[in-house]
C-alpha positions, 0 to 999 in steps of 0.5 A: 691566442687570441681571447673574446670577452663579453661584458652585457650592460644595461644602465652600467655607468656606474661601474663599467669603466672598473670593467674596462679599466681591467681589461686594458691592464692586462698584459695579454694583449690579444683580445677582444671586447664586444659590449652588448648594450640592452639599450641602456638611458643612464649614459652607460654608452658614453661612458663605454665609447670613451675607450674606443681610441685606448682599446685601439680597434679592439672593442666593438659596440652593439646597442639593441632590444634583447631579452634578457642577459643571455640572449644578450650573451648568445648574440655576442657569441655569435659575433665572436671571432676570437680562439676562446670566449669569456664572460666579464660582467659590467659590474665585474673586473678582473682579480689582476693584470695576468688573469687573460695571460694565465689563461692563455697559457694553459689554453693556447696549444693545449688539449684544454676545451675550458677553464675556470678559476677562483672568485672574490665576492666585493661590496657593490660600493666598496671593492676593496672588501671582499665580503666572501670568497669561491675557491674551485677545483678540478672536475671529477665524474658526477661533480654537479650532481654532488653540488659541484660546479665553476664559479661561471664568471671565471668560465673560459671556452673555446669559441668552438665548443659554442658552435658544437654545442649551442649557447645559453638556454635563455628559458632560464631565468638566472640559471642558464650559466649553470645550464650551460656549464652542466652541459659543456662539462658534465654531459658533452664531457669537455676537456676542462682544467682548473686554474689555482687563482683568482680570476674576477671580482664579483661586485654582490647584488647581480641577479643570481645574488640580489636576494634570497629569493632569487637564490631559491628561484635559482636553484629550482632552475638548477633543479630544472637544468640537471633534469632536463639534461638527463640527471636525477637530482636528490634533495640532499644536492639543494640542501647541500647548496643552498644553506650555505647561501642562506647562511651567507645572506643572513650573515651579510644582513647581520653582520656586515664586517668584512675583510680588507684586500690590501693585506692579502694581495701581492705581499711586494711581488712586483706588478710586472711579474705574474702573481704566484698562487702560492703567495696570493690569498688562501682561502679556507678549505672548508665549503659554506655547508661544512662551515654552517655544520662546524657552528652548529657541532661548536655551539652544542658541544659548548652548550653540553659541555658547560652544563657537564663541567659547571661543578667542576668550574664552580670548585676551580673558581672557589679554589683560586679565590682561597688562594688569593684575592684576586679575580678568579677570572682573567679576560684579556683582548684578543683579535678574532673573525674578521680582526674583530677584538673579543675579550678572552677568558681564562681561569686566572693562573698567574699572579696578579703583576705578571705583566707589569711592565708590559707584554710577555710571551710564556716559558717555552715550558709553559708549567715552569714559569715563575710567575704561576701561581701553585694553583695555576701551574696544577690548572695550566698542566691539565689545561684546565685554565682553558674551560672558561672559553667554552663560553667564548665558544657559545657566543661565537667568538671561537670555535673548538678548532681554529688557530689560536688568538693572538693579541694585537701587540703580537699580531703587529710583530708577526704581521712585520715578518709575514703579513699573511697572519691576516688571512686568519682572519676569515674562521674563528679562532680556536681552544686547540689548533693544529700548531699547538699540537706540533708547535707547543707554547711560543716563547720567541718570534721564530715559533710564533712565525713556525706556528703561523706556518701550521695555522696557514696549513690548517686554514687551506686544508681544514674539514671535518675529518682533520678537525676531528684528529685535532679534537682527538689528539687534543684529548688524549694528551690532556689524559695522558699528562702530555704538556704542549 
């Protein structure tokens, strides 16, 4: 089957041969590339006409006044001769070498009118971060009006389906990609399947993400597009999409930490085999809404909470002072968000050297370890050493629910075992997990490796409800004295 690929430039010399480095990487060899120039100044062409002899006749070049990016599309479209067409971006490139293979294979011979896949967000000039990440799913009835739809640069169709159905709506300033996804899938009803990996790197900074206000003008186009195809959009659907954009961009103003790709890659698959989705990266099952909502419940529930046990934290403090002289308090560095260190804090239930010679995990029966003292063994059996983390949560270093922290001392083993511990990284750690519920204290490195198991499950399958189950779970075996 053979596969056309469209990359529109205008002054793309910067980053178009990345483009085209990863379209010759391929192993699916049937292709072709049509390069749509706007007529660019900054030698974008010259840069492009240097893998004419590597792309061996399969590239061809057009270099004419257009206006604007989708009229660019549509003309190459036109020029296609290729079964199925796709969009990759000149500042884009493909996730690996079997993206067009895997393609192919869900398309070639198949009742499949489209696909579309996941997508990473990169650092304009440093793509080995990925700053955020599109995780899709399969299309039911009534998506896009639910805030739904593919991520459009990982959005393959059949060359027929343009010539039935017509192309980009250029009357769209930065929404005619989802104008056209909205009419292909949701009104004509074409036969679409959701492929579980990744297919591009998406530098940010392109048009639709260059600022938040472009994200606002994007969406009254998206308004727009649902209205003119015969859909009456509610004002909960923008809501729904664009705070968590807001969000993000505050976040990348704020906060520009970000995440490597090299320990969420191929974890030693050899490159001549196709990359398993199982072992690529997995990305957290809660959308960007859902992430902002979780923030706002933890930092009130922190806030209520550390008002409502303030007296009860005050008699704990004076009580552990009686017992000895040493610090009431006890912080240790633990790794969070993004690897980030953040210190820790505990009420003090140990003695004062229980680390002496260095790092030691707890008793498998965490209330029979020796080196509790009388006090810390009452507080670690009702789990009442863990209240000072409330503060941890205000701040925002941890969350109600997550996984819990780790020190790099023990992180380094486990990452020696299983390198995908770093794919925790990408939410907040936790005051109770999942794996503490079914997992318990871990006192070897095969629970902490069946611990990282729960955690991975937690992370791709994360949401309100199964937060909530935790949150209930939790409370209840702390009321009813049950140690884990």
């Amino acid at each position: 089957m053979k596969i056309t690929i469209i990359t529109a430039t205008l002054n793309s010399a910067a980053t178009v041969r990345d483009t085209i480095e990863s379209i010759l990487r391929q192993t699916h060899q049937d292709w072709e590339l049509i390069i749509e120039d706007g007529l660019s100044k900054d030698g974008t062409l010259d840069v492009v006409r240097e893998y004419e002899p590597r792309c061996k006749g399969r590239m061809r070049i057009f270099s004419e006044k257009d206006e604007g990016i989708y009229d660019s599309m549509n003309r190459a479209i036109a020029r296609a001769t290729g079964d199925v067409i796709g969009i990759l971006n000149s500042d884009d490139f493909y996730h690996d070498e079997h993206v067009l293979e895997d393609i192919n294979r869900a398309m070639d011979g198949k009742p499949v009118d489209c696909v579309y896949g996941d997508l990473k967000f990169v650092k304009a000039d440093e793509t080995s971060r990925v700053m955020r990440i599109w995780k899709g799913s399969q299309h039911e009835a009534g998506a896009f009006l639910r805030g739904w739809h593919p991520a459009h640069p990982t959005f393959y169709v059949r060359r027929e389906c343009f010539e039935q159905l017509g192309g980009f709506n250029i009357s769209f300033a930065v929404s005619a990609d989802f104008e056209l996804m909205l009419r292909f899938i949701e009104v004509a009803g074409l036969r679409n399947q959701y492929i579980p990996r990744f297919f591009v790197m998406m530098r940010l900074g392109g048009e639709s993400t260059r600022s938040l206000r472009n994200i606002i003008r994007g969406n009254r186009g998206i308004l727009r597009a649902l209205r003119q195809n015969g859909f009456r959009p509610s004002t909960m659907l923008i809501l729904r999409r664009i705070l968590p954009k807001v969000w993000a961009a505050a976040k990348g103003r704020l906060q520009p930490l970000c995440i490597d790709i090299e320990p969420f890659g191929t974890m030693g698959i050899p490159s001549d085999k196709p990359t398993a989705y199982a072992t690529d990266f997995i990305v957290d099952g809660m959308a960007g809404y859902e992430r902002c909502v979780k923030r706002v419940f933890d930092l009130l529930i922190s806030a209520v909470s550390l008002l409502l046990f303030s007296p009860l934290m005050i008699i704990i403090y004076i009580i552990i002072k009686l017992e000895n002289d040493g610090p009431a308090i006890f912080k240790q560095e633990r790794l969070g968000r993004f690897g980030r260190p953040f210190n820790i804090y505990k009420f003090r239930s140990m003695c004062l050297d229980a680390e002496e010679s260095g790092p030691m995990l707890s008793h498998a029966n965490g209330n029979d370890d020796p080196r509790l003292t009388k006090v810390g063994k009452y507080l670690r059996a009702h789990h009442l050493d863990e209240l000072p983390q409330l503060w941890n949560i205000f701040i925002g270093d941890m969350s109600l629910i997550g996984y819990r922290p780790e020190r790099k001392f023990y992180i380094d083993q486990i990452m020696k075992n299983d390198p995908r511990y770093a794919f925790l990284y990408q939410i907040r750690p936790g005051i109770t997990s999942y794996a503490t519920l079914y997992n318990g204290y871990t006192d070897t490195m095969e629970k902490m490796l069946r611990r990282l198991e729960l955690d991975l499950y937690y992370l791709g399958h994360r949401s309100w409800l199964m937060d909530l189950k935790i949150l209930v779970l939790t409370f209840l075996k702390i009321i009813f004295g049950k140690t884990f």
